[in-house]
PDB file of N, CA, C and O in Angstrom:
ATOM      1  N   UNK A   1     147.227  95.111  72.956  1.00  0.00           N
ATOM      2  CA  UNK A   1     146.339  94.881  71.841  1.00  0.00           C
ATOM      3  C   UNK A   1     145.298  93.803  72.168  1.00  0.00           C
ATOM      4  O   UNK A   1     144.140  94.032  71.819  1.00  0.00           O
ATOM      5  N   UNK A   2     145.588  92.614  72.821  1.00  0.00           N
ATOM      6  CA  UNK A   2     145.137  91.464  72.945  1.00  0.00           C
ATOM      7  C   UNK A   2     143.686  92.085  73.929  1.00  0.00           C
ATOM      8  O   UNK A   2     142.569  91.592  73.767  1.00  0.00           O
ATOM      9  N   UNK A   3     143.883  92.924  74.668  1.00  0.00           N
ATOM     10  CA  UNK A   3     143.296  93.633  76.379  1.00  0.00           C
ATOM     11  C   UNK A   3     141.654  94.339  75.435  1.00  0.00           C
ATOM     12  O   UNK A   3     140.464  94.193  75.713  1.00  0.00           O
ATOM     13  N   UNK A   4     142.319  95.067  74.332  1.00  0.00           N
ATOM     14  CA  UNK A   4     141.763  95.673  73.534  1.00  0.00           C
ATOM     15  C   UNK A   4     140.894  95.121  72.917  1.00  0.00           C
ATOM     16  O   UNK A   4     139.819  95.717  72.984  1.00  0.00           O
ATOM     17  N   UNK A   5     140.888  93.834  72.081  1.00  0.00           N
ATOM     18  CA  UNK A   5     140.320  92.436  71.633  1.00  0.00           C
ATOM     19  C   UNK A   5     139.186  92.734  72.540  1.00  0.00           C
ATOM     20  O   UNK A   5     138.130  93.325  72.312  1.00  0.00           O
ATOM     21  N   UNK A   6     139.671  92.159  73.678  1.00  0.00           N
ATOM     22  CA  UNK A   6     138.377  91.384  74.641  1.00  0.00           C
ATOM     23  C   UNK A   6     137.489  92.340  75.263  1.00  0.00           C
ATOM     24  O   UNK A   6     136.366  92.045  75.674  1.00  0.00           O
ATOM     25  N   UNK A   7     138.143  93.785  75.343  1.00  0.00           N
ATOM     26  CA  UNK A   7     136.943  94.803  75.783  1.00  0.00           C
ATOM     27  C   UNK A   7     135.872  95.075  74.753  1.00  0.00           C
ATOM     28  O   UNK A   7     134.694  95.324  75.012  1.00  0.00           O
ATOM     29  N   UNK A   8     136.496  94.988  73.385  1.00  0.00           N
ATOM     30  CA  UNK A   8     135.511  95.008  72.376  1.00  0.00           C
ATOM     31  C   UNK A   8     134.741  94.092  72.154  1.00  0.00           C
ATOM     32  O   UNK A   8     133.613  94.391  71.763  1.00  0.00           O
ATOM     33  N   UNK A   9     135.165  92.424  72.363  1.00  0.00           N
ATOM     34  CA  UNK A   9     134.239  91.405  72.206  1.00  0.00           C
ATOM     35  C   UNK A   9     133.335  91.857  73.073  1.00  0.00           C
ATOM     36  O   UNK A   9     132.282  92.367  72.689  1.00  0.00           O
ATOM     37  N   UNK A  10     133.662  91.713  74.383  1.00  0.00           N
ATOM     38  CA  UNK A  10     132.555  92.065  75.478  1.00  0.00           C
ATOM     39  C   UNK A  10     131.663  93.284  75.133  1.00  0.00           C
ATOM     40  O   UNK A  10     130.481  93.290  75.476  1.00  0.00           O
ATOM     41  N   UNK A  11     132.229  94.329  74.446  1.00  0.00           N
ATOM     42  CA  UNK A  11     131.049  95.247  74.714  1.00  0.00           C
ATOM     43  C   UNK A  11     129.946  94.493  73.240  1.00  0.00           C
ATOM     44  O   UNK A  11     128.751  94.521  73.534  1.00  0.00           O
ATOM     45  N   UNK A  12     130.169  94.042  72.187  1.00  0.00           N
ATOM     46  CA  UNK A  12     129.775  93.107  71.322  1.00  0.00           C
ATOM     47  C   UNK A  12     128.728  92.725  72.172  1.00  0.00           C
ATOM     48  O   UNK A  12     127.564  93.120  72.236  1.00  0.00           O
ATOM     49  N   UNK A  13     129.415  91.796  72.882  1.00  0.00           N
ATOM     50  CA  UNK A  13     128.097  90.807  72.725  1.00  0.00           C
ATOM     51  C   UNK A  13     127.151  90.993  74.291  1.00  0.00           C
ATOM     52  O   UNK A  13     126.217  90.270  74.638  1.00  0.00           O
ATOM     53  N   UNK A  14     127.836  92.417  75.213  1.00  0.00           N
ATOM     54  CA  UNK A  14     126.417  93.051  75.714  1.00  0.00           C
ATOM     55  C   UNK A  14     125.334  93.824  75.061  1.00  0.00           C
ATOM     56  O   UNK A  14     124.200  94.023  75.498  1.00  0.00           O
ATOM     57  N   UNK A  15     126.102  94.418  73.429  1.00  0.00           N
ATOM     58  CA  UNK A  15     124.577  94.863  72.599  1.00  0.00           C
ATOM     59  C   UNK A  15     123.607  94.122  71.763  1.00  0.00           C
ATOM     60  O   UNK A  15     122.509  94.363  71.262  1.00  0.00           O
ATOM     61  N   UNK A  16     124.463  93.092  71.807  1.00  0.00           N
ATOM     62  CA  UNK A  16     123.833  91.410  70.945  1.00  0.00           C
ATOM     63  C   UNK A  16     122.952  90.452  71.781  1.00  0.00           C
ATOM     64  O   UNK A  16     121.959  89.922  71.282  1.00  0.00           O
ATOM     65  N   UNK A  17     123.383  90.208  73.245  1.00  0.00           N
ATOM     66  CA  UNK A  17     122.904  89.057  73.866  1.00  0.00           C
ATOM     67  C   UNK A  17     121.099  89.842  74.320  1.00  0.00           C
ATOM     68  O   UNK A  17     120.177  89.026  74.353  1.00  0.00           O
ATOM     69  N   UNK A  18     120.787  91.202  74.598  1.00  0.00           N
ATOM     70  CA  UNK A  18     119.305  90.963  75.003  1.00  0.00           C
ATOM     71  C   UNK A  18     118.836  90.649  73.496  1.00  0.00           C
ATOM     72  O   UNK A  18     117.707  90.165  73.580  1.00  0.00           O
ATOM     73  N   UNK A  19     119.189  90.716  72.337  1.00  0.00           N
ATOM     74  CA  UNK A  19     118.281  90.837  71.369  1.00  0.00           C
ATOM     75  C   UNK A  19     117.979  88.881  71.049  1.00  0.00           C
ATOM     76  O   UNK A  19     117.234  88.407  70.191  1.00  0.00           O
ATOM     77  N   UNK A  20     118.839  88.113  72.059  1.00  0.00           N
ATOM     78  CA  UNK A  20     118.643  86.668  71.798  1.00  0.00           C
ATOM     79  C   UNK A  20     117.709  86.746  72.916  1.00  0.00           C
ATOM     80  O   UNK A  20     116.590  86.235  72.957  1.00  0.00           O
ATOM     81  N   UNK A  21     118.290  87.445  73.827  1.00  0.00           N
ATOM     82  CA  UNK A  21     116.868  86.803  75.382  1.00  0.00           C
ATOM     83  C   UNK A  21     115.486  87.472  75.340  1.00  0.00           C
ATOM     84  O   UNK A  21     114.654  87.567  76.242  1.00  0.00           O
ATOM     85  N   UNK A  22     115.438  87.981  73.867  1.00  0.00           N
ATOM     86  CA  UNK A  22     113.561  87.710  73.988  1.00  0.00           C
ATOM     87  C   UNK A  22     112.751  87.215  73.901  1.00  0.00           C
ATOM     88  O   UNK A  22     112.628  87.225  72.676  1.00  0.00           O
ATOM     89  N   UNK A  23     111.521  86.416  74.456  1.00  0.00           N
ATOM     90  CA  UNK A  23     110.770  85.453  74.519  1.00  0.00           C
ATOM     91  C   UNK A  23     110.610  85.177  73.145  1.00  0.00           C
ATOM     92  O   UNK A  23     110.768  86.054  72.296  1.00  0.00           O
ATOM     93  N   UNK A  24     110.281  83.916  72.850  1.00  0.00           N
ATOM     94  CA  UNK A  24     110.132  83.471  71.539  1.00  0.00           C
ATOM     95  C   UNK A  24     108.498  82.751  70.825  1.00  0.00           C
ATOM     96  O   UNK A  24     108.120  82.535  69.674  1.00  0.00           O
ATOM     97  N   UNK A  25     107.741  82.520  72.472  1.00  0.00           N
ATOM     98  CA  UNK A  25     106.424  82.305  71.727  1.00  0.00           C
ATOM     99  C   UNK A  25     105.568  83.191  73.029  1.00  0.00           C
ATOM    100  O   UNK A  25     106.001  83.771  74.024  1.00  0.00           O
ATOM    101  N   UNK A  26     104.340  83.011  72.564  1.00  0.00           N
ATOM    102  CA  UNK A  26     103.669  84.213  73.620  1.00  0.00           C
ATOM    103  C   UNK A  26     103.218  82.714  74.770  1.00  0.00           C
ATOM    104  O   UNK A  26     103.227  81.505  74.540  1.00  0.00           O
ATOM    105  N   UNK A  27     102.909  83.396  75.840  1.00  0.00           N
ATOM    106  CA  UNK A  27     102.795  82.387  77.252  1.00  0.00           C
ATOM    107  C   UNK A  27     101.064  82.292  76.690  1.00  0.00           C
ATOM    108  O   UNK A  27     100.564  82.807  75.690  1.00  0.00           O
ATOM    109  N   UNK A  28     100.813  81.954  77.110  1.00  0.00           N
ATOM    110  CA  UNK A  28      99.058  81.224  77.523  1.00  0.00           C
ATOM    111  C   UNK A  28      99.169  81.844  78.758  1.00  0.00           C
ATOM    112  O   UNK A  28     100.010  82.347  79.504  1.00  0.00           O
ATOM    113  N   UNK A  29      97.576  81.525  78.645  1.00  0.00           N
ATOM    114  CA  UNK A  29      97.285  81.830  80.287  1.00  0.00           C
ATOM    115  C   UNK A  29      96.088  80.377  80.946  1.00  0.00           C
ATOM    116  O   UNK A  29      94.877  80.294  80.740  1.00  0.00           O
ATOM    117  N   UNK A  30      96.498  79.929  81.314  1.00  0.00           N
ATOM    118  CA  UNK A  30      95.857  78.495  81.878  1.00  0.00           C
ATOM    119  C   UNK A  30      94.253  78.844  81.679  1.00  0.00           C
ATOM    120  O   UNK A  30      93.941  80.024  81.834  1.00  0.00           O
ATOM    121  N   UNK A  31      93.060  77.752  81.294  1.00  0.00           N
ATOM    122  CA  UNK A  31      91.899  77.981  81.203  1.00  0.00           C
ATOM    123  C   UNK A  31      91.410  77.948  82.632  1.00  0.00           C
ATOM    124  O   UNK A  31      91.816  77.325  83.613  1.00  0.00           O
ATOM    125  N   UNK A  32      90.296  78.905  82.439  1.00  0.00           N
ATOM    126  CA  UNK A  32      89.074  79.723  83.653  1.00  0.00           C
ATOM    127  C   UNK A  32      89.015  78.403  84.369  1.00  0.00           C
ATOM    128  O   UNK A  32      89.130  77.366  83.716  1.00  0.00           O
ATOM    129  N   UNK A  33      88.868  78.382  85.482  1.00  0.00           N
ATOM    130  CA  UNK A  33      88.287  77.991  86.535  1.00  0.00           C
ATOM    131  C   UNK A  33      86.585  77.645  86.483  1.00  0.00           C
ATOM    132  O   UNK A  33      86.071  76.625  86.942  1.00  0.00           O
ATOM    133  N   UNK A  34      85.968  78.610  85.899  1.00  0.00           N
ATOM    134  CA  UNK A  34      84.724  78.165  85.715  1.00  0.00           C
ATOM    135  C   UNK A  34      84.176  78.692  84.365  1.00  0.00           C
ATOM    136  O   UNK A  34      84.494  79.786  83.899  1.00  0.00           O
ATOM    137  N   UNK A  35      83.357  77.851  83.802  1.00  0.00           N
ATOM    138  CA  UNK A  35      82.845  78.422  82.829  1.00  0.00           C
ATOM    139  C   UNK A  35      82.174  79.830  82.252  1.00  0.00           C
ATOM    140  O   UNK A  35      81.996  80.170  81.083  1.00  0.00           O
ATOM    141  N   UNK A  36      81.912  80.425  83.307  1.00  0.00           N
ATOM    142  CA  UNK A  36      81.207  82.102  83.072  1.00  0.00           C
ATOM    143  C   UNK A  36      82.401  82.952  83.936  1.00  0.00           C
ATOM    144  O   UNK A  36      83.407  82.466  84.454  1.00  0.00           O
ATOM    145  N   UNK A  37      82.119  83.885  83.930  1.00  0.00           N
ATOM    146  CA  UNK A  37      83.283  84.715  83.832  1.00  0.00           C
ATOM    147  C   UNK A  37      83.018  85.394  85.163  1.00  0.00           C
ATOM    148  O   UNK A  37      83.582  86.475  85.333  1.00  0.00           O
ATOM    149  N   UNK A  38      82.189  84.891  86.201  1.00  0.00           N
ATOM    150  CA  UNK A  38      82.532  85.240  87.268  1.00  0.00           C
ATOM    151  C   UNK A  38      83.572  84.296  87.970  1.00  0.00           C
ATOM    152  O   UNK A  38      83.990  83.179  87.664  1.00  0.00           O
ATOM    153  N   UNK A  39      83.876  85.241  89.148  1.00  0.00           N
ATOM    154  CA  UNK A  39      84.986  84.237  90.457  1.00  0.00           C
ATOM    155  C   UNK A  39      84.811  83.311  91.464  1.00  0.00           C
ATOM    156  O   UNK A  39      83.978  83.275  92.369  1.00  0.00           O
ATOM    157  N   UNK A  40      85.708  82.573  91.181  1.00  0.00           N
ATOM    158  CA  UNK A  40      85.409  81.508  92.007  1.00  0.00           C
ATOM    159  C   UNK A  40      84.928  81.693  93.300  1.00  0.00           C
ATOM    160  O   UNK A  40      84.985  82.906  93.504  1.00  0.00           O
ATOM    161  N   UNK A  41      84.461  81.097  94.326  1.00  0.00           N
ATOM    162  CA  UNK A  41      83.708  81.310  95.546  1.00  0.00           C
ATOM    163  C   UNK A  41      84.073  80.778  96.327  1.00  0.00           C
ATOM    164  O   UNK A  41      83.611  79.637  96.374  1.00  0.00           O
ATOM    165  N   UNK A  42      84.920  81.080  97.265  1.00  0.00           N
ATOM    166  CA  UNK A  42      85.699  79.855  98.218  1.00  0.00           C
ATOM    167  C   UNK A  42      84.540  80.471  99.673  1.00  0.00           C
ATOM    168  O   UNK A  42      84.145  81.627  99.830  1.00  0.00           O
ATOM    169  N   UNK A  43      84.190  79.086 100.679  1.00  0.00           N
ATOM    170  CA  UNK A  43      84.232  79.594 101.796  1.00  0.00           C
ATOM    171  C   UNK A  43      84.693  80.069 102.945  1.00  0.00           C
ATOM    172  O   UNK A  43      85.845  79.991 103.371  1.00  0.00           O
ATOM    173  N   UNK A  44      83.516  80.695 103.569  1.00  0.00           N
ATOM    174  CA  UNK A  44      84.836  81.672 104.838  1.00  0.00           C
ATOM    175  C   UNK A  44      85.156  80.729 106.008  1.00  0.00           C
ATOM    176  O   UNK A  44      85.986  81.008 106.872  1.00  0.00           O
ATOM    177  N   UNK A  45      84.753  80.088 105.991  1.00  0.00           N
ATOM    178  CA  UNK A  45      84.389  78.543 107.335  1.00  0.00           C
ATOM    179  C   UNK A  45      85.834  78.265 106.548  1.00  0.00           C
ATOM    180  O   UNK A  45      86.113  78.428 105.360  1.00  0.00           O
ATOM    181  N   UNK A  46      86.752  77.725 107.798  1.00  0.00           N
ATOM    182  CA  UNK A  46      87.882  76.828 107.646  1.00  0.00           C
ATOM    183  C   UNK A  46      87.314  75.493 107.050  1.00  0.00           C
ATOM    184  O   UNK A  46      86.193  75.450 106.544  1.00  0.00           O
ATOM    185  N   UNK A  47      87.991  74.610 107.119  1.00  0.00           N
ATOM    186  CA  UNK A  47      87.604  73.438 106.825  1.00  0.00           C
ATOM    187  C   UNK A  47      87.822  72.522 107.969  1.00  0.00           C
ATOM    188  O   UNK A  47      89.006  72.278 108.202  1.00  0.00           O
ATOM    189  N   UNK A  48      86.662  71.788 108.971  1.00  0.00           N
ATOM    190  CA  UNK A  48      87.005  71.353 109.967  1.00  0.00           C
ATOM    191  C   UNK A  48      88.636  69.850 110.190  1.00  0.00           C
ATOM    192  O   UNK A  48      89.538  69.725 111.018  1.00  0.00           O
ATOM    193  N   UNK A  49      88.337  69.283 109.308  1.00  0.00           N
ATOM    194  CA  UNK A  49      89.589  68.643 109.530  1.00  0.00           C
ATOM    195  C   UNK A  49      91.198  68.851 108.950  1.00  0.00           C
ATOM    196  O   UNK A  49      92.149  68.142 108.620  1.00  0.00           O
ATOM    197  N   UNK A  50      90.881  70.169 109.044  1.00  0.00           N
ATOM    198  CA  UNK A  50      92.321  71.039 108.447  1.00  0.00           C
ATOM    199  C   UNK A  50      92.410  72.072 109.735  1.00  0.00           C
ATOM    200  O   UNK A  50      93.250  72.969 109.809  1.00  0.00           O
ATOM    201  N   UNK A  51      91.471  71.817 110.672  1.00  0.00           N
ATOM    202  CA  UNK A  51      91.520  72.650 112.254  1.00  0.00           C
ATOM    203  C   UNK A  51      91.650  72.109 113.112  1.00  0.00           C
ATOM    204  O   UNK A  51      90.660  71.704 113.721  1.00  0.00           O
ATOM    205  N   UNK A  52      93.331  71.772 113.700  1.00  0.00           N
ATOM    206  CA  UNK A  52      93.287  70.678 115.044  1.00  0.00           C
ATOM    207  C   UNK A  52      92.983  71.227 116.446  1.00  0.00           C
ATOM    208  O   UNK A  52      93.298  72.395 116.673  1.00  0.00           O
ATOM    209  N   UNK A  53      92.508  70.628 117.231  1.00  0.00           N
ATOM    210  CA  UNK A  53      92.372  70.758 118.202  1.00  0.00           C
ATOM    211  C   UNK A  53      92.827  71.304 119.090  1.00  0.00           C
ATOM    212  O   UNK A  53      93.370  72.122 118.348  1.00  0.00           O
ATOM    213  N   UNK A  54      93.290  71.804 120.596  1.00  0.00           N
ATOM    214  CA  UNK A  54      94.105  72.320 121.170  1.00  0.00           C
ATOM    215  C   UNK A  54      94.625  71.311 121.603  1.00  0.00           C
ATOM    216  O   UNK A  54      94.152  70.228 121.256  1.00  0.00           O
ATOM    217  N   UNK A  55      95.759  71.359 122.494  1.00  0.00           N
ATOM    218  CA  UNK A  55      96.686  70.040 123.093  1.00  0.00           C
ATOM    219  C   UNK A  55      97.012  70.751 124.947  1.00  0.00           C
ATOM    220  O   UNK A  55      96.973  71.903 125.379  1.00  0.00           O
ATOM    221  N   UNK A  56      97.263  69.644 125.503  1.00  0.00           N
ATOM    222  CA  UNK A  56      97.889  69.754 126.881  1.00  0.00           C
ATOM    223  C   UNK A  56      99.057  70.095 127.171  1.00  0.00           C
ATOM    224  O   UNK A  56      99.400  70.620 128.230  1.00  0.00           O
ATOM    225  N   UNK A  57      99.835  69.789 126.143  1.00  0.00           N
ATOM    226  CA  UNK A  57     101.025  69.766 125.785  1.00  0.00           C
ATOM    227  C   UNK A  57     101.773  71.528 125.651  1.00  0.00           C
ATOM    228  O   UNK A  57     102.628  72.226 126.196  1.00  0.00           O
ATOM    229  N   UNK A  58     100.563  71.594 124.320  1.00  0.00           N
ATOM    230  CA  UNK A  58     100.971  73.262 123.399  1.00  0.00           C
ATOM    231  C   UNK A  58     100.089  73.991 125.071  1.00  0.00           C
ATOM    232  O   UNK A  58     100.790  74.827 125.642  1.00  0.00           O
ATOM    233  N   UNK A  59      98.887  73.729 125.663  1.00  0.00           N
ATOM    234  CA  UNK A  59      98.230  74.875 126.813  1.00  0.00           C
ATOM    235  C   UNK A  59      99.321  74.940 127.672  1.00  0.00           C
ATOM    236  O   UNK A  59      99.480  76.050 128.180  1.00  0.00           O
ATOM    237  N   UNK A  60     100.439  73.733 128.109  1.00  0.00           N
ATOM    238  CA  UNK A  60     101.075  74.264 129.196  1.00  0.00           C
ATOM    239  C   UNK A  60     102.465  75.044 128.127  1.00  0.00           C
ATOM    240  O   UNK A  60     102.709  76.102 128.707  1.00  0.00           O
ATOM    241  N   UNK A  61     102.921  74.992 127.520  1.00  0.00           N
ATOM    242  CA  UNK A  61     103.502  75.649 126.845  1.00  0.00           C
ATOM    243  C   UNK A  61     103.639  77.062 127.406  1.00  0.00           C
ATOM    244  O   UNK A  61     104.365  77.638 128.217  1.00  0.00           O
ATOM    245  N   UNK A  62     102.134  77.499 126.238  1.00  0.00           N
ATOM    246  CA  UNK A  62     101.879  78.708 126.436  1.00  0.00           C
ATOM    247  C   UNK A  62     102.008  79.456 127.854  1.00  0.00           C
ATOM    248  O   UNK A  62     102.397  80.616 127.987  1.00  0.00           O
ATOM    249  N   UNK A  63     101.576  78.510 128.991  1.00  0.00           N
ATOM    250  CA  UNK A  63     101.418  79.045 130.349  1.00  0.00           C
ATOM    251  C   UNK A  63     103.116  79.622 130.970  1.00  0.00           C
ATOM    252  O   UNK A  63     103.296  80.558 131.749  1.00  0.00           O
ATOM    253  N   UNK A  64     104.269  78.669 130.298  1.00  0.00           N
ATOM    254  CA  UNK A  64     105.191  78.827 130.886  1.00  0.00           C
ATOM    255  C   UNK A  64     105.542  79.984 130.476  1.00  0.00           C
ATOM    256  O   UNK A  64     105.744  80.773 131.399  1.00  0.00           O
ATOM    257  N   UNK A  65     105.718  80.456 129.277  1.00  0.00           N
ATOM    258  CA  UNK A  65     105.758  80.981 128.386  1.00  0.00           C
ATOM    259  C   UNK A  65     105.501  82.671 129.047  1.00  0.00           C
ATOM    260  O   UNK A  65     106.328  83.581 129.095  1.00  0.00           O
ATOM    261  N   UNK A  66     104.070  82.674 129.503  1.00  0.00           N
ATOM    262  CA  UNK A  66     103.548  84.061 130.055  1.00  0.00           C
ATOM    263  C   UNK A  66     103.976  84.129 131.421  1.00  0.00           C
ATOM    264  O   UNK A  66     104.005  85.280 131.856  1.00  0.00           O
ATOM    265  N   UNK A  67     104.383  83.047 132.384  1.00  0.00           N
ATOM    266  CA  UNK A  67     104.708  82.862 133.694  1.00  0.00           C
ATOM    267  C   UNK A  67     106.437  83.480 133.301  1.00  0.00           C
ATOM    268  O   UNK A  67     106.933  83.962 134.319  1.00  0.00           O
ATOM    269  N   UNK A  68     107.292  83.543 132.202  1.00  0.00           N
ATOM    270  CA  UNK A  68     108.578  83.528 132.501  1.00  0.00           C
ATOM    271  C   UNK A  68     108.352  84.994 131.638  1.00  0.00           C
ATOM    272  O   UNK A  68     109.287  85.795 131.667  1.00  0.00           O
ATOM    273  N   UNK A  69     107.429  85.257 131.067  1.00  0.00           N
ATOM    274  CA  UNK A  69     106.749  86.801 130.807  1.00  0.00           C
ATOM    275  C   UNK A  69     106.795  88.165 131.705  1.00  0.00           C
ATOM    276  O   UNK A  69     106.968  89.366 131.499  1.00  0.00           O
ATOM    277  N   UNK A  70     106.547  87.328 132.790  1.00  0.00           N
ATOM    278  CA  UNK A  70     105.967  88.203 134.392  1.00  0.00           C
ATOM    279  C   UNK A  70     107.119  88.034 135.628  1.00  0.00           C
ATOM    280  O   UNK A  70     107.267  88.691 136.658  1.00  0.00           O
ATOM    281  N   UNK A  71     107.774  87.028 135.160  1.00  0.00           N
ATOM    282  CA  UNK A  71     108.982  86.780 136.459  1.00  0.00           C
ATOM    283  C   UNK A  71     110.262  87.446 135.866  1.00  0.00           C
ATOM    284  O   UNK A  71     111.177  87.930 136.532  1.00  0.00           O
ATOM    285  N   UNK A  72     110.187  87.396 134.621  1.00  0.00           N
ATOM    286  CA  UNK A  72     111.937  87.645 134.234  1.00  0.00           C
ATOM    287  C   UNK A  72     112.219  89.427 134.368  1.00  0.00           C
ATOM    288  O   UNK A  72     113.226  89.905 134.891  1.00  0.00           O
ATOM    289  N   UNK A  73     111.113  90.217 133.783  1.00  0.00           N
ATOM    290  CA  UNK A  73     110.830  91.504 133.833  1.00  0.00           C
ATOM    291  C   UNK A  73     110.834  92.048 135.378  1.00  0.00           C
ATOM    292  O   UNK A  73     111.137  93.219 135.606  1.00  0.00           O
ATOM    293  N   UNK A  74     110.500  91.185 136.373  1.00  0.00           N
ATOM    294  CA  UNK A  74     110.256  91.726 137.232  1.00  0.00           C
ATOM    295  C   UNK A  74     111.430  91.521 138.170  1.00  0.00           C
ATOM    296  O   UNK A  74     111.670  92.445 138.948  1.00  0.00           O
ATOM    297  N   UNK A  75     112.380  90.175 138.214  1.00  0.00           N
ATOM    298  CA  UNK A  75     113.593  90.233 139.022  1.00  0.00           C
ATOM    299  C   UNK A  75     114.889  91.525 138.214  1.00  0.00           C
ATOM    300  O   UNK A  75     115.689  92.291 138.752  1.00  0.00           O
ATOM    301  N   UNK A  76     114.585  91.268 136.828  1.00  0.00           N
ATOM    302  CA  UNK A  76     115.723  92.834 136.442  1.00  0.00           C
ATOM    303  C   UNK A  76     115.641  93.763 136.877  1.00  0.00           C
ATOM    304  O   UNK A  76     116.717  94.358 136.933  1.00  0.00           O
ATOM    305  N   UNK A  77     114.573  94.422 137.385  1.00  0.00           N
ATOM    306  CA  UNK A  77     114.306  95.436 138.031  1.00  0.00           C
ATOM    307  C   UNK A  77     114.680  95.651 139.423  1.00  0.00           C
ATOM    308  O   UNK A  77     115.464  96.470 139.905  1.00  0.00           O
ATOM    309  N   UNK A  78     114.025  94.828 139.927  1.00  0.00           N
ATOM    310  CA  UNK A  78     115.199  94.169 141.221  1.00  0.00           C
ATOM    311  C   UNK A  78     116.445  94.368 141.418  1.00  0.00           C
ATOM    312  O   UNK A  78     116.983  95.100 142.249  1.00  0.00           O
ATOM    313  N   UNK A  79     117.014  93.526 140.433  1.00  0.00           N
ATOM    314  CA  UNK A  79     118.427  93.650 140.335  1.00  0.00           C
ATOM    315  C   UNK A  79     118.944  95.539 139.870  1.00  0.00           C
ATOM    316  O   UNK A  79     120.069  95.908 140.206  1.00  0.00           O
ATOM    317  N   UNK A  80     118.197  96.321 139.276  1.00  0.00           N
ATOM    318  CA  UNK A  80     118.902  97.117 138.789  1.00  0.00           C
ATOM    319  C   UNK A  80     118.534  98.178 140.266  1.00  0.00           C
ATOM    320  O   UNK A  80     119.269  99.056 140.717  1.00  0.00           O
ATOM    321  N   UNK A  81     117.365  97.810 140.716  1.00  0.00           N
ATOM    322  CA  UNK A  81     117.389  98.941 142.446  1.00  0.00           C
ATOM    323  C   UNK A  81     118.644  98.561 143.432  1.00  0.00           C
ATOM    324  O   UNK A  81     119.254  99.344 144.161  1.00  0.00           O
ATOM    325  N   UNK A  82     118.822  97.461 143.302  1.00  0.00           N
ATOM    326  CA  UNK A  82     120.255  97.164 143.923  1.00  0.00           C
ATOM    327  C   UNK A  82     121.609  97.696 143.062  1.00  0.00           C
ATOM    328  O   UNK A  82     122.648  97.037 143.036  1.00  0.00           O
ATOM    329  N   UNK A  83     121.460  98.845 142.438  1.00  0.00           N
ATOM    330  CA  UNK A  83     122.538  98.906 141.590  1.00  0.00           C
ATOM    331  C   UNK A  83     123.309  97.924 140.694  1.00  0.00           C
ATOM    332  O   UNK A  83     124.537  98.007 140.715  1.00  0.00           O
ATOM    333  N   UNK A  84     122.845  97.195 140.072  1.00  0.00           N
ATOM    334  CA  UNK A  84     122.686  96.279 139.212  1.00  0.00           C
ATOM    335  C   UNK A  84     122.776  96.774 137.365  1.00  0.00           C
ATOM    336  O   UNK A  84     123.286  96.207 136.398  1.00  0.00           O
ATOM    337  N   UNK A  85     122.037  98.041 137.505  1.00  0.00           N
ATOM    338  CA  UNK A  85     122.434  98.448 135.830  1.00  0.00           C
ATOM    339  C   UNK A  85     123.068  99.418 135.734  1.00  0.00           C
ATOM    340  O   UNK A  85     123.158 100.054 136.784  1.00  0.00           O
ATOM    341  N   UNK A  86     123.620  99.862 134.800  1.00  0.00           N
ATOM    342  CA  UNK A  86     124.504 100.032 133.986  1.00  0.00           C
ATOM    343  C   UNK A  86     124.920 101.766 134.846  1.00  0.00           C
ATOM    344  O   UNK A  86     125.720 102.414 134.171  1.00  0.00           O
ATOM    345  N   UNK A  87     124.644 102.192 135.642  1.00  0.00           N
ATOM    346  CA  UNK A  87     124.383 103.395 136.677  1.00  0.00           C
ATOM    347  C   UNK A  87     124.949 102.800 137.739  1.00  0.00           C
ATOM    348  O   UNK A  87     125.475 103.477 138.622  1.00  0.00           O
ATOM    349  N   UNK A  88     124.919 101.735 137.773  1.00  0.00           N
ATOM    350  CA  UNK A  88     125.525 101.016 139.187  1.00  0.00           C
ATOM    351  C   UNK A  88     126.976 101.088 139.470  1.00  0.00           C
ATOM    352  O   UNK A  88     127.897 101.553 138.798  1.00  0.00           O
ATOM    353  N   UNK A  89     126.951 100.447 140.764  1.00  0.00           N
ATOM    354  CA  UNK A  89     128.513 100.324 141.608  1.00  0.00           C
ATOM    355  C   UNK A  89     129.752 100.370 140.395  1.00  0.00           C
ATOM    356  O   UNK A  89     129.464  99.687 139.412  1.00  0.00           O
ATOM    357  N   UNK A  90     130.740 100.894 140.343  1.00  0.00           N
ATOM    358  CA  UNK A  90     131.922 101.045 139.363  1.00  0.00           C
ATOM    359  C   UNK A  90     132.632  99.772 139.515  1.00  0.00           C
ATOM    360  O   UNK A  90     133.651  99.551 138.860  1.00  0.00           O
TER     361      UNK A  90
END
């Protein structure tokens, strides 16, 4: 009986609870940006001190980066003419 209770509360108050979760005042919508009713105009130019520079640091980076690009691809292959992949020696 008790089991019975609580399936009924529950189904209760899943046909009760959306009719509390509806908004209760209407939202706004924040005022225009500009006074006439065209859009704002941003430019296409970055903004120079929001554009850093390159570094010595980040160029050798990158270099290692494409150097271990060109070496790593090319010793697997290597290794797999020596029977090395997965076709290879048992």
């Amino acid at each position: 009986m008790v089991g019975m209770l609580n399936i009924a509360f529950a189904f209760v108050l899943a046909l009760v609870t959306p009719a509390f979760a509806q908004p209760t005042d209407a939202r706004l919508a924040p005022p225009p940006a500009k006074s006439d009713n065209r859009p704002v105009q941003h430019g296409a130019q970055p903004n120079p001190e929001e554009v850093r520079p390159g570094s010595p640091q980040g160029d050798a980076l990158v270099a290692i980066l494409a150097l271990a690009g060109v070496v790593i691809p090319r010793a697997r292959r290597r290794d797999r003419a020596r029977g090395g992949g997965s076709y290879g020696r048992p």
